[in-house]
C-alpha positions, 0 to 999 in steps of 0.5 A, a space after each residue: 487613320 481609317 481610310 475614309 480620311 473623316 476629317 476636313 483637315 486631312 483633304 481637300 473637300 470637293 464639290 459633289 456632282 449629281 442632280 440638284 432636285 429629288 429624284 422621283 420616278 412615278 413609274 418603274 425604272 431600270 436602276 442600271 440604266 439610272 446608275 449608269 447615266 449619272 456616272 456618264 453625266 457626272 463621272 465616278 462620284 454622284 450625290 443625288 436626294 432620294 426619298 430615303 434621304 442622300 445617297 451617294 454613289 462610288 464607282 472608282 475601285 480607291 473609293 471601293 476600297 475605302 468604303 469596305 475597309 472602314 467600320 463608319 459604313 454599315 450594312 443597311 437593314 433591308 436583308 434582315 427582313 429574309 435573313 435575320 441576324 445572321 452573317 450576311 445582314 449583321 455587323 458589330 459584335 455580333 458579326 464579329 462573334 458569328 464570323 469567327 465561328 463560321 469562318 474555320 468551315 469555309 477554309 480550303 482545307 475544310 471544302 474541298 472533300 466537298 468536291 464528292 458532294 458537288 459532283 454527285 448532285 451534278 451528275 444526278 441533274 445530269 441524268 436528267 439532262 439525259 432525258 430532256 436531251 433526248 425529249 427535246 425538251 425545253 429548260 428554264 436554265 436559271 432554275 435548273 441552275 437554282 435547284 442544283 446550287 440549293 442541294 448541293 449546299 444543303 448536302 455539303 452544309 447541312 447533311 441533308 438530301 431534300 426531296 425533288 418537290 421539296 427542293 422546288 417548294 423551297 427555291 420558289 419560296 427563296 426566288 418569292 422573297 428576293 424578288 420582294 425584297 427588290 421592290 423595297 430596295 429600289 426605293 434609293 433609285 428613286 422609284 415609289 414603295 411597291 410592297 403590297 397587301 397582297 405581296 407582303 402574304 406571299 412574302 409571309 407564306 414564302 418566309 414561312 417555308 424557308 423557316 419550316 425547313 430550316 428548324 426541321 433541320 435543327 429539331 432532327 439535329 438537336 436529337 442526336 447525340 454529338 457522337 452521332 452528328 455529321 461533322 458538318 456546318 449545321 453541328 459546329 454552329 449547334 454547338 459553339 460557344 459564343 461569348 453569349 452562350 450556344 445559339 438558340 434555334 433562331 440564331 441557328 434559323 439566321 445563319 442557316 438562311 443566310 447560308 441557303 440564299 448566300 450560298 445557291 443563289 449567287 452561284 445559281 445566277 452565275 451559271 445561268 449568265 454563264 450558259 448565255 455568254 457561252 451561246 452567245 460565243 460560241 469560240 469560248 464555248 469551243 474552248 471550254 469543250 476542247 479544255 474539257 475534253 482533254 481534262 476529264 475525257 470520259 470521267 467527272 471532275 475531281 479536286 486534282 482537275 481544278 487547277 487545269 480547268 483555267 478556261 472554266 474557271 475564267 469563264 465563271 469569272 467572266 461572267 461574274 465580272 459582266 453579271 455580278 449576281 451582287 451587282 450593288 451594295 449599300 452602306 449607311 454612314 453611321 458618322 460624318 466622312 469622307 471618301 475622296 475628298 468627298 463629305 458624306 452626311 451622317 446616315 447617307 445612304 452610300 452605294 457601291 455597284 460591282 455593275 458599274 466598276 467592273 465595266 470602269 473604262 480606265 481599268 477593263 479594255 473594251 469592258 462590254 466585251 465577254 472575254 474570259 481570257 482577261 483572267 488566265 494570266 494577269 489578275 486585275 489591275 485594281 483589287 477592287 477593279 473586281 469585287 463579286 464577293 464583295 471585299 474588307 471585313 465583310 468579304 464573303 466567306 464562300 468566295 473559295 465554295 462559289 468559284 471551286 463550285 461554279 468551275 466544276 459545274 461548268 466543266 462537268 455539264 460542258 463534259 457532256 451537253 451544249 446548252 442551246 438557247 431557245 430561238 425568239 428570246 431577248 434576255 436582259 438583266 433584271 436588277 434586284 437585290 440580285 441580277 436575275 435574267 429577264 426573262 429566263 433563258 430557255 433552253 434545249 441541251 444537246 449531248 455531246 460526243 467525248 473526243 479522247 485526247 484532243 489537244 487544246 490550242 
C-alpha cells in the first residue's frame, strides 16, 4: 500500500484548513514569515489557492515521510531551467538510470581519500586568511565560504584546479541564477512573476558561463584515452552505459551542474550561518576552540580526526537544523491522494519546509534556540523531524560528502581563526530557492593562538 493511503476507504477524509480567497500579494513578501503564519493560523496542514492552482503545505514529520516515500508526488520542473535533466530535477526512469550510476562514487569508501583534497584547498584559502588577518581586512564570509566549497568539488569531482578568477566568474554565474530562479519560485507564496527582460539576459549570460565551463571539462576529457583519465566522477559518467547508451555532452552538462550547484552551494550557506551562530554564542564557539585544539593541536585534520570532531560536526548540524539551505521542497501530484486523511487534487502543488519541521515545538525543546548539543548523544526523535538532505527516494547522494566537508572545514578554520562580525549588521534570512544570508555577513577574522593539550570539559 503506498504511504499516501490514496483511497478515501482506507481513512478518514478530513477538512483542510487555510485561507478561503486566492492568495495574492501585489508586493514582495517574506515566504517564511507567510508559511510560518499559516501553520500558527491553521496548525501543521494548510491548503491554500495560489496563482499556480492549489497548494498544500505539510509540517508534520509522518506527512514528511509519507510524501517523500510515495512515487505519486513528483519534483516540479522549476530547477530544469539551471540544471537540466540531471539527478536533482528528474524523476522516472531516467532518474532511476542516473542514480544508480552516480550513486557507487558517493559511497564512504569512495569519499573519504577525498579528505586530502578538502583539507588542502582549505589550507590554500587559509593562506589567504593570513593576510586578511593581518590587514584587518573585511570578508563577505558567505562567498569566501562559496569559492572554497566550488574548488573543493571541482577538485575532488572532476579533477580540475579552476584558476582564482575563474572560480569567482563561475560562483557569481551560479549565485546569478539561483537568485533568478527564487523570483519564479515564489509564485506558489503568492507573490507576482518577477522574471524580467532584463534579468532573463543575465540569467542567459550566467547559464552560459556555467555551460562553457562544464563542456571544456568534457572536451579535455573525451581527449584522453580511458588509460589516461583521473578515475574520478567526470570519467565514470563518460563512460557508463546506460540502458540508452554513453551519455552525450548534454546529459554529461546535466549531471555536472547538478553536481557543481548541488554540491558547493548547500554547504557553502551552511557555513556561512554556521560562522554567524558561533559569533552569535560565543560558549559553543569556546567549545569548538577547546575541541580543536586538542584534536589537531598544530596540524590539519585527517579522516582519523572525524570521529572526535563531535562539537564540529554537531555544530554543522545545528546549523542545518536552523538554517536548512533547502528550507522548502515541492511536489506535484502526478494522481488524486491522500496524506493524513488529507484529499489532495491531481496536479496540487504540495510543499514540505525543513524551515518549518525543524523548528515543530512537539519534536525540538525550545526549538528557536542555537544548540548543537541536541546532536551529541540522542539523534532526532522523528527520522523526518531533521531532513536537510531531504529523505525517500530522492535523498541526496552527497549527504555523507556535505557533513564529512562542512566538519573538517569548520574545525580546520576554527584550528587557526575566530571569525568576527563586523559591528552595525542585522543578518536575516533570505529564502529563495536556497536560504541565503540577507545581507551577507561580513566579517574580520582573527589568529588564533594553538594551546597543546588543553583538555575539553
Amino acid at each position: 500500500m503506498p504511504p499516501s493511503l490514496r483511497t478515501a476507504e482506507q481513512g478518514h477524509i478530513t477538512t483542510t484548513p487555510g485561507p478561503e480567497s486566492l492568495v495574492l500579494f501585489d508586493i514582495p513578501v517574506d515566504p517564511l514569515a507567510f508559511m510560518s503564519d499559516l501553520v500558527e493560523r491553521y496548525g501543521d496542514v494548510v491548503r491554500y489557492q495560489s496563482r499556480m492552482g492549489p497548494c498544500l503545505l505539510f509540517v508534520h514529520p509522518d506527512h514528511v515521510r509519507a510524501i517523500l516515500h510515495d512515487q505519486n508526488f513528483r519534483r516540479a520542473s522549476l530547477i530544469r531551467m539551471m540544471l537540466g535533466d540531471g539527478l536533482l530535477a528528474s524523476d522516472g526512469p531516467r532518474w532511476r538510470s542516473q542514480r544508480h550510476v552516480m550513486k557507487r562514487d558517493f559511497l564512504p569508501l569512495k569519499i573519504d581519500p577525498m579528505v586530502c583534497a578538502m583539507t588542502r584547498e582549505t589550507a590554500r584559502m587559509v593562506a589567504c586568511w593570513r593576510d586578511a588577518a593581518d590587514g584587518r581586512q573585511s570578508l563577505d564570509v558567505t562567498r569566501e565560504m562559496t569559492r572554497l566549497t566550488l574548488h573543493i568539488v571541482v577538485r575532488t569531482l572532476f579533477s580540475e584546479d579552476l584558476s582564482a578568477d575563474r572560480a569567482n566568474e563561475l560562483c557569481e554565474a551560479v549565485t546569478q541564477t539561483i537568485l533568478d530562479l527564487s523570483d519564479i519560485s515564489w509564485t506558489i507564496f503568492g507573490m507576482p512573476m518577477q522574471f524580467t527582460p532584463t534579468s532573463s539576459a543575465g540569467f542567459a549570460a550566467a547559464r552560459k558561463v556555467v555551460d562553457a565551463t562544464c563542456y571544456e571539462m568534457i572536451a579535455r576529457r573525451r581527449t584522453q584515452t580511458a588509460g589516461q583519465r583521473p578515475r574520478d566522477l567526470l570519467t565514470l559518467l563518460i563512460e557508463a552505459e546506460t540502458p540508452s547508451g554513453p551519455m552525450d555532452d548534454v546529459q554529461l552538462r546535466d549531471e555536472m551542474v547538478t553536481m557543481l550547484v548541488g554540491g558547493h552551494e548547500t554547504t557553502a550557506l551552511a557555513l556561512a550561518w554556521a560562522w554567524k551562530l558561533l559569533a552569535d554564542h560565543p560558549e559553543a564557539e569556546a567549545r569548538l576552540h577547546r575541541e580543536v585544539d586538542e584534536v589537531l593541536g598544530e596540524r590539519e585534520p585527517t579522516l582519523e580526526d572525524v570521529p572526535r570532531l563531535i562539537w564540529s560536526k554537531a555544530v554543522f548540524q545545528e546549523a542545518m537544523r536552523l538554517y536548512p539551505p533547502v528550507w522548502y521542497m515541492a511536489r506535484v501530484a502526478t494522481d488524486a491522494g491522500v496524506v493524513g486523511g488529507h484529499a489532495i487534487p491531481p496536479g496540487a502543488c504540495v510543499l514540505l519546509s525543513a524551515w518549518l519541521t525543524h523548528r515543530h515545538p512537539e519534536f525540538w525543546s525550545d526549538p528557536r534556540r542555537f544548540d548543537p548539543a541536541r546532536f551529541l548523544d540522542d539523534a532526532p526523535t522523528h527520522r523526518y523531524s531533521y531532513f536537510p538532505f531531504g529523505g525517500g527516494r530522492h535523498q541526496c547522494i552527497g549527504m555523507y560528502f556535505g557533513t564529512l566537508e562542512g566538519t573538517l572545514i569548520l574545525a580546520q578554520i576554527a584550528r587557526q581563526f575566530r571569525v568576527v562580525p563586523n559591528p552595525g549588521q542585522e543578518i536575516g534570512a533570505n529564502p529563495g530557492i536556497t536560504l541565503r544570508q540577507s545581507p551577507p555577513m561580513q566579517a574580520t577574522v582573527e589568529r588564533r593562538s594553538t594551546p597543546i593539550g588543553r583538555a575539553l570539559p
